[in-house]
C-alpha positions in Angstrom: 0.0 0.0 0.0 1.1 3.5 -0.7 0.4 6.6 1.1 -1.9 9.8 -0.3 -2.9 13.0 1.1 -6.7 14.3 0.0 -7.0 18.0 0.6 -10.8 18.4 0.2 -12.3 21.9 -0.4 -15.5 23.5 0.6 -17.2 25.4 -1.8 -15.6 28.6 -1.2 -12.3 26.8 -2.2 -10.8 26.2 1.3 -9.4 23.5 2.5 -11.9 21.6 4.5 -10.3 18.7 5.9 -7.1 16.3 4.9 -7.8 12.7 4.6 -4.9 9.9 4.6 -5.6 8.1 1.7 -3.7 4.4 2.0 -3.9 2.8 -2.3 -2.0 0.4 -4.3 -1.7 2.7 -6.9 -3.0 6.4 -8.6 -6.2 4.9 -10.1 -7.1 3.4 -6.6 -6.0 6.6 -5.0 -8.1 8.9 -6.9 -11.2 6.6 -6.3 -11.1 6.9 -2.9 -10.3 10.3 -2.9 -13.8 11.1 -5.3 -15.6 8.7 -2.3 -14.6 11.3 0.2 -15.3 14.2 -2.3 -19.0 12.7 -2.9 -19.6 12.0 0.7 -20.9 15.3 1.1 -18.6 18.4 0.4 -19.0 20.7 -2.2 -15.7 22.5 -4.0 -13.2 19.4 -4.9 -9.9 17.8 -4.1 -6.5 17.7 -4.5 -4.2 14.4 -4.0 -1.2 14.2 -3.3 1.4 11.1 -2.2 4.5 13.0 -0.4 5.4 15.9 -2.6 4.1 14.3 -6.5 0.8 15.8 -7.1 -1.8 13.2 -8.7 -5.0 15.2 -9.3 -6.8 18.4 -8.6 -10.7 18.3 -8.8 -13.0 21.3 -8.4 -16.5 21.3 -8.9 -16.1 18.5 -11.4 -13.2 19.5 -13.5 -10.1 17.7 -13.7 -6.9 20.6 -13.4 -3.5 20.1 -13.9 -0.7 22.3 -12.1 1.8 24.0 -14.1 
C-alpha cells in the first residue's frame, strides 16, 4: 500500500479537511479520494502522495498544475 494526502475543499475553495488516503496505486487513489469528495462536500480535491501531485478536482473538472 502506498500513502496519499486528500485535501478536500468547501465550496468557497478552502481546504476543508485532509484525509490519509492508503492505495496500491494512482487509479485506486483517486477513487477513494472522489468517495470522500462525494460523501458530502462541495468545491473538490486535491491528491497528493509526499510531494508528486496526482489530481486536482474542483466542482467537477479535472486541473493540472503548471
Amino acid at each position: 500500500m502506498q500513502a496519499f494526502r486528500c485535501f478536500v475543499f468547501d465550496e468557497d475553495g478552502h481546504v476543508f479537511a485532509v484525509e490519509p488516503v492508503e492505495a496500491t496505486d494512482d487509479a485506486s487513489a483517486i477513487t477513494i479520494a472522489r468517495a470522500v469528495f462525494k460523501s458530502g462536500f462541495r468545491g473538490g480535491y486535491d491528491l497528493w502522495q509526499t510531494d508528486r501531485h496526482v489530481l486536482l478536482e474542483m466542482n467537477g473538472a479535472k486541473l493540472t498544475l503548471h
